[in-house]
N, C-alpha and C positions, 0 to 999 in steps of 0.2 A: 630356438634350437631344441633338436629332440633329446632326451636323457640317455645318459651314457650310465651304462654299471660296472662297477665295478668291486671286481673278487681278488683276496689278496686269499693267499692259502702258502701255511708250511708245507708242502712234498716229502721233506726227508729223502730226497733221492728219483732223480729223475732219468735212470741210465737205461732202466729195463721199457724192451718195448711195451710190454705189459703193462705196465703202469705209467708208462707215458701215455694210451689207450683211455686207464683207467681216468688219469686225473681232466683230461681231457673233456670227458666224456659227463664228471661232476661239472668243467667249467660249463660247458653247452647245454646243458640242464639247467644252469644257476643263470643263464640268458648273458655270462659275461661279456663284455664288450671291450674290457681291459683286463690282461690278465695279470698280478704281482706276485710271484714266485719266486718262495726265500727257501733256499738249501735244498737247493735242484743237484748241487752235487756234480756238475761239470766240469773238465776240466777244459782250459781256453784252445787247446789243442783240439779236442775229443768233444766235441761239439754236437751231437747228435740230429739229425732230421726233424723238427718237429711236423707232425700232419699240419700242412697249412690250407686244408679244405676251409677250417671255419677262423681259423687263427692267420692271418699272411702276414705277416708283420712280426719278430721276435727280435729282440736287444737283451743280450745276456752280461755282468761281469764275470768277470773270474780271473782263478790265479794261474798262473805256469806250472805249478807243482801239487797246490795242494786242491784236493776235493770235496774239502768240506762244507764248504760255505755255497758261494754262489746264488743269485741271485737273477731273474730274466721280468721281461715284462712283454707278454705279447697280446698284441693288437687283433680285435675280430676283422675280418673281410667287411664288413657294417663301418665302420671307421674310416674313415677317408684323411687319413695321417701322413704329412709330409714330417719328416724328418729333418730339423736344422740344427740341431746340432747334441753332442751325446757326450757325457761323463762318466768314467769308469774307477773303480777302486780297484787297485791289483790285487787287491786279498780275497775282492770276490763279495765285500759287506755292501755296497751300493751300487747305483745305478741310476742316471739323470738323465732323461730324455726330454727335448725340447723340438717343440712341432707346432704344425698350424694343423686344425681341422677346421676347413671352410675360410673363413676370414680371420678367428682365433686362434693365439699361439699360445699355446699349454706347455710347461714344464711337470713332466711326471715323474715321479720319485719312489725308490724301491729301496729301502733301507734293512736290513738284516742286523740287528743287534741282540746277541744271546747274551743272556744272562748269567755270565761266568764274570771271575775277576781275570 
C-alpha cells in the first residue's frame, strides 16, 4: 500500500473565504492526504463550502450554538475512502471516522483538547 500523509494544523477560524483559500492551499503544498482540523470555528448549522477540487471528502463536529471549538477531517480526492461509520461530540472537541480504504478499515481520529481548566 502507498503512504498516506498526514497534516493536523490549528486554523483558529475557518469562516473567511480567504483563509479557507489560504489554509487550503498550505494543505496542497504539504502533499496532505488527510486533513485534521482543530478550531475551524463552525457552527453545525453554518457550515461552509469547502473547495473539494483536491479535498472531496470533509466530516466536521460541532455545536448548535457555540463557535469555538470545532473540529473537521477532510480527505484528498487521492484517497479512496468509504465511510462506515462517524462519531461526533456536540461541543465540537472530537470526531471519529471509521472507513475502508481498499480492503483496510481505519478509524481516524481528530481530537481538540485546549489547555484551559
Amino acid at each position: 500500500m502507498a503512504s498516506i500523509k498526514i497534516v493536523t494544523y490549528n486554523v483558529h477560524g475557518l469562516n473567511s473565504p480567504s483563509r479557507r483559500g489560504k489554509v487550503l492551499g498550505i494543505l496542497r503544498r504539504n502533499k496532505a492526504d488527510i486533513c485534521l482540523l482543530q478550531e475551524t470555528h463552525f457552527k453545525k448549522q453554518k457550515i461552509p463550502t469547502i473547495n473539494r477540487l483536491h479535498y472531496s471528502q470533509w466530516y466536521h463536529s460541532g455545536s448548535d450554538t457555540k463557535a469555538s471549538k470545532v473540529v473537521s477531517i477532510g480527505l484528498s480526492k487521492n484517497v479512496n475512502f468509504t465511510l462506515l461509520d462517524k462519531c461526533t461530540d456536540l461541543e465540537g472537541r472530537y470526531i471519529f471516522i471509521k472507513g475502508k480504504v481498499g480492503t483496510l478499515t481505519f478509524t481516524i481520529e481528530n481530537v481538540y483538547a485546549p489547555n484551559t481548566e
